[in-house]
C-alpha positions, 0 to 999 in steps of 0.5 A: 603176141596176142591182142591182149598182150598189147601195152595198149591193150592193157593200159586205159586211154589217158585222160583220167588220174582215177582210170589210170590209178586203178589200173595201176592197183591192178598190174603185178609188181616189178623187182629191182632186177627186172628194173635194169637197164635203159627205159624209154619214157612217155607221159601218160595224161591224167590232168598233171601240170607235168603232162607232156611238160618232159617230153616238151625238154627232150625227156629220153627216159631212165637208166638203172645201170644198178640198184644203187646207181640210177639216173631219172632224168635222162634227156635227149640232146643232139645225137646223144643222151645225158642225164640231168641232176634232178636236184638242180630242176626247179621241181616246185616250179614244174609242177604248177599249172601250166605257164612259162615253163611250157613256152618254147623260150623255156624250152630253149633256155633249157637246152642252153642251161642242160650242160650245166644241169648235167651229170655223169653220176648216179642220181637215184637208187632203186628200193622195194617198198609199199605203196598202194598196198603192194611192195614193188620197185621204187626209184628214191630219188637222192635229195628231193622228195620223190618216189617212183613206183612201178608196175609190169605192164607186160615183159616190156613196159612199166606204168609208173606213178610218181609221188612227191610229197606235197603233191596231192595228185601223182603224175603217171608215165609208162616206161617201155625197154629201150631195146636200142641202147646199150647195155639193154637188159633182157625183158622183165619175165612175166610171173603169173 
C-alpha cells in the first residue's frame, strides 16, 4: 500500500476543528452497507470537552450488526467487550469543559456503575442523510439527540463527526474495522 493510502497519511494532524472538518468535506461517503460490523474508535483532538474523555472509560468503538441494530457505546471491561445504553450517560454533563468527569475517582466509579449501564439490545440505528452537503451514513441515536455522520477514509477507516443538538462544536473521532472481533465484515471497497 502506498504512503498515500495511509490513514495517517490522509488525515491531518489533530489539534484543529476547522482542519479536520475540511478534511472531512473532502472524503467520500460511506453507505450503511459498508458500515457493518465491529469498529474500533480513537478520538481525534479538536479542542472538544469529549477529547480523550472515551478513551479515558474504556471506550472500545461501535458495533453495526445491522441498519436497525446498532450498538454506539461499546466498552472495554476485563476481557470482554459490552455495550453501554447511551441513554443512560449524563451526555450534558460530558460535554463541559473538562473537571470531575476526568478524575480517575470518575473513571473508577464508572467501572463500577458500567453494569448497571449496560445493554445486550440495539441502541442506535443507522440512516442516509445530509450533512455538510453530502448524504452519507449516519448513526441515529435512539433517544438522545445526536447524529453521527461518517466518511471513508480508506477501505479500513472512518472519520467520524458527531453532532449534538446544542452543541455548537461537533466532536470528531475515527473509526478504524476491528478485523479482531468476530463477526468482522469484509473492508469498505473503495469507489472512485
Amino acid at each position: 500500500m502506498s504512503n498515500a493510502a495511509e490513514p495517517a497519511a490522509i488525515l491531518p494532524a489533530p489539534g484543529n476543528l476547522e482542519t479536520a472538518l475540511a478534511c472531512f468535506d473532502g472524503l467520500p461517503p460511506v453507505t450503511v452497507e459498508e458500515m457493518l460490523g465491529p469498529w474500533r474508535g480513537s478520538g481525534f483532538a479538536t479542542g472538544h470537552p469529549l477529547d480523550g474523555l472515551l478513551e479515558h472509560y474504556g471506550w472500545h468503538g461501535k458495533r453495526f450488526d445491522s441498519p436497525d441494530e446498532v450498538h454506539p457505546l461499546v466498552f472495554s471491561a476485563g476481557r470482554r467487550l459490552v455495550s453501554v445504553n447511551p441513554a443512560l450517560v449524563p451526555t450534558g454533563l460530558l460535554v463541559r469543559p473538562p473537571g470531575v468527569v476526568r478524575t480517575p475517582l470518575a473513571i473508577r466509579a464508572f467501572a463500577l456503575a458500567r453494569p448497571l449501564l449496560t445493554t445486550t439490545r440495539p441502541t442506535a440505528r443507522l440512516r442516509m442523510t445530509e450533512y455538510r452537503g453530502v448524504v452519507s451514513a449516519t448513526m441515529c441515536y435512539d433517544r438522545l439527540p445526536i447524529h453521527d455522520v461518517f466518511r471513508r477514509v480508506d477501505e479500513r477507516t472512518l472519520l467520524g463527526v458527531m453532532d449534538l443538538r446544542g452543541s455548537d462544536r461537533p466532536f470528531v473521532f475515527v473509526l478504524t474495522r476491528d478485523e479482531a472481533r468476530p463477526g468482522g465484515h469484509p473492508p469498505v471497497p473503495h469507489r472512485p
